[in-house]
N, C-alpha and C positions, 0 to 999 in steps of 0.2 A: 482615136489616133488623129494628131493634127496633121492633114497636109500643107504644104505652102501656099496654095489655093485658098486653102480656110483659115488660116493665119493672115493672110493679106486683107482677107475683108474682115475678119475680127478686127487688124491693123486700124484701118479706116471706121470703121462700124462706133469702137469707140475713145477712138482720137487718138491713138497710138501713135499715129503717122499718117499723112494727111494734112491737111488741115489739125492744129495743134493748137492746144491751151496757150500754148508760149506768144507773146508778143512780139509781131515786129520790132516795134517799140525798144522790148528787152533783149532781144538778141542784139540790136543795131548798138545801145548802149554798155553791151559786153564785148563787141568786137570793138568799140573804141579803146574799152578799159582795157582790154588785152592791147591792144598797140600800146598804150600809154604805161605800161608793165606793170600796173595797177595790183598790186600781189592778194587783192581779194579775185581777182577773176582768171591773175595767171594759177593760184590753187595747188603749186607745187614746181609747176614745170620752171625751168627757165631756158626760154626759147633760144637756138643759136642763131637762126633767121631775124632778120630785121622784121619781118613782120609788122607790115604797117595797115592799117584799118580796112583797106581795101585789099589787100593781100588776104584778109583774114575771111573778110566777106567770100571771097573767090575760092577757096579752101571749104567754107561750110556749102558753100553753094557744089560745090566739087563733093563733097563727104555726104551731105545731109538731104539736100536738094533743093534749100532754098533758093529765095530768090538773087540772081548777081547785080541787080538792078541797083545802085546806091540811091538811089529816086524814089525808092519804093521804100517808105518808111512808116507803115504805119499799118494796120490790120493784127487777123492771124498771123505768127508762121506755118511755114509750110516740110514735112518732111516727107522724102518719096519713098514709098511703101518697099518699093524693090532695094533701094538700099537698106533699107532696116533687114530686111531679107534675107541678102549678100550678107550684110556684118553677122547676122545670128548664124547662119550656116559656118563661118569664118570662126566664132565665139563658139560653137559647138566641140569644131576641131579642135582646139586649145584645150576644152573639157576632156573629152574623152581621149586628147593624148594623155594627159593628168592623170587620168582614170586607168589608164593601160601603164605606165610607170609608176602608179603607187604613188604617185606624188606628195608631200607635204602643200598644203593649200590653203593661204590666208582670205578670207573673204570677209569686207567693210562696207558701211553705206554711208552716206549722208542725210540719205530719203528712208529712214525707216519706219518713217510713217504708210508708206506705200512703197519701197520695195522690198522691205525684208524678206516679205513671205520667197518673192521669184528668187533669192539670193540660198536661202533657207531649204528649199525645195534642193536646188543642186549642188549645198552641202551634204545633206542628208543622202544624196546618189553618190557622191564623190565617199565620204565615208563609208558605204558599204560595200565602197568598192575597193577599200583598203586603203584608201588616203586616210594620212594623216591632216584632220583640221584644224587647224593651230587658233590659239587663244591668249595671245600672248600681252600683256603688259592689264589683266585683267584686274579692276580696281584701281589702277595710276590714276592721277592727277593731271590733268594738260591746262594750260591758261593759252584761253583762246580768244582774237579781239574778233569783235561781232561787232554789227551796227547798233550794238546799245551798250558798245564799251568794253573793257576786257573781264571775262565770265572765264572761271573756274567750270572744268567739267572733267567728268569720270570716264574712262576708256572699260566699256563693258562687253559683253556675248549676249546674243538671243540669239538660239538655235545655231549656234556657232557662226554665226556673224555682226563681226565687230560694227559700234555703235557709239556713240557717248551722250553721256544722261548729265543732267544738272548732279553737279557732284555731292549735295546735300539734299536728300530726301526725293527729290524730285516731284512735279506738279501732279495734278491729276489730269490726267487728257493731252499728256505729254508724252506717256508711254508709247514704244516703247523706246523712248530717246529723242534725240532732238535733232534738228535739221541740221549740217553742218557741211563745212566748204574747205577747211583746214585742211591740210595734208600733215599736221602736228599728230594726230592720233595713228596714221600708221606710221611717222616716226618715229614714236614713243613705242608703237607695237614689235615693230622691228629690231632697236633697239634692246627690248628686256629678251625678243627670242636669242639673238645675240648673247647677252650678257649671261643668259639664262643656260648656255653651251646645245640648248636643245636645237631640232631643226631649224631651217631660215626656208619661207618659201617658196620652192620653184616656181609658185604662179599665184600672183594677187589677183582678186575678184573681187568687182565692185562700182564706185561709180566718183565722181566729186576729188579730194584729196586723196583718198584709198588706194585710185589709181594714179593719176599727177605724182604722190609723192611718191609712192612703190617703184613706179614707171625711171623718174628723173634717179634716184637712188642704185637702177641699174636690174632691179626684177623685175622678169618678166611679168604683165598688167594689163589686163581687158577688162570692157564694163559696158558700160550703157553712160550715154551720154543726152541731153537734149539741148535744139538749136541756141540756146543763152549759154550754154559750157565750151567755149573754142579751146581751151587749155587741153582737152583732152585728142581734141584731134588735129593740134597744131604736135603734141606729144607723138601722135600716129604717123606723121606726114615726116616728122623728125627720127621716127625709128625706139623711139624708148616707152612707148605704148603699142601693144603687139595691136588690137583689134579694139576698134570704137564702136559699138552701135547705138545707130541714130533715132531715139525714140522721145516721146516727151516721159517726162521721168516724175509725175506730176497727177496720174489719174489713181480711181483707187483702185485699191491695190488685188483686189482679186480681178481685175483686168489683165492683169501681167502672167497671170498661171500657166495662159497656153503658148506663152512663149517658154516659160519654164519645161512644158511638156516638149514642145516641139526642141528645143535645145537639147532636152534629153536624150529623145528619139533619135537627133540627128549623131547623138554623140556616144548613140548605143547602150544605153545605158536606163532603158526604161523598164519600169519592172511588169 
């Protein structure tokens, strides 16, 4: 049984929150590109807020716990343990209403190199608990521009959560998909549940575009976010992202299980 107590120091123990992988550096260079409407780092949303560089700072320092210091440019970041806490308890609720309505439930990553498994886990709960997991636009084609140009890629399922893979063969040590920022793939996934007459989801889960584009398109959308992603909680602050949590999104990935668990737990739902 995970409690909050042992959750917080796992948190910290292995850089969950705390002290974080993520860069000063890289957050300070994402809360620019977000003012600058920069649409690799806005990732789906588009803000109604003017939202200017230091508005943004103030926001993740407010969400996350960073620092508000604009002077301070350069180290670790920093994420506070108790707000990842807050957002999971918050991202539980969300579940096990899901769970209690039978809901239909679309869940995506961008990180499935490290978070499938967590995303995977509370599909496999939601499904037994009579949700419908939806899988929708499975096989499509999306053209997506990257920093090495515009790349073709395939909109796939592992463990019933969406992913996209290089669209032809795919590498070795790539599996099981590729890192991705787009919000293209859930609207392409959207899009064929749509076209397809079957359900549309009452709740997106996920992280990157998954949520940004599910979110700004009007479905309700929670996920995991870390301090270089302001799109997701600039979406929160705006009302079209139900719940952010603030974690780095970046360690591996059997780190993430006992948030899995403890999500579970909190959302009743643990076997």
């Amino acid at each position: 049984m995970v409690t909050s107590g042992a959750l917080r120091a796992h948190l910290l123990a292995v850089r969950l929150a705390g002290e974080v992988g993520t860069s000063r550096e890289d957050s300070l260079r994402s809360y620019r590109l977000f003012a600058a409407r920069d649409p690799r780092v806005l990732i789906g949303i588009d803000p109604e807020g003017a939202w200017g560089q230091r508005d943004v700072l103030e926001l993740m320092a407010e969400r996350c716990g960073v620092s508000a210091d604009p002077w301070h440019t350069s180290g670790a970041d920093v994420i506070d343990p108790e707000r990842t806490l807050a957002a999971l308890d918050a991202f539980a609720g969300r579940i096990g209403e899901a769970a209690r309505r039978g809901a239909p439930v679309l869940f995506g990553t961008g990180h499935p190199q490290r978070l499938l498994g967590f995303y995977a886990g509370l599909a496999d709960a939601l499904s037994a608990a009579g949700c419908d997991v939806l899988t929708p636009a499975q096989g499509r084609c999306v053209d997506i521009l990257t920093r090495f140009g515009l790349r073709t890629r395939a909109v796939d399922y592992a463990r019933g959560v969406g992913l996209v893979r290089e669209s032809v063969g795919g590498r070795p040590g790539c599996e099981p998909g590729v890192h991705c920022h787009s919000p293209l793939p859930v609207r392409v996934a959207l899009e064929a549940a749509a076209e397809g007459g079957g359900p549309l989801p009452e709740l997106v889960v996920g992280d990157h575009g998954w949520v940004c584009g599910a979110g700004q398109l009007g479905f309700e959308a929670i996920g995991l976010a870390d301090t270089d992603d302001p799109a997701l909680f600039v979406g929160e602050a705006e009302g079209r992202v139900s719940v952010v949590v603030p974690v780095d999104d970046a360690v591996p990935s059997d780190h993430y299980r006992p948030l899995t668990r403890y999500v579970l737990k909190r959302a009743c739902l643990s076997q």
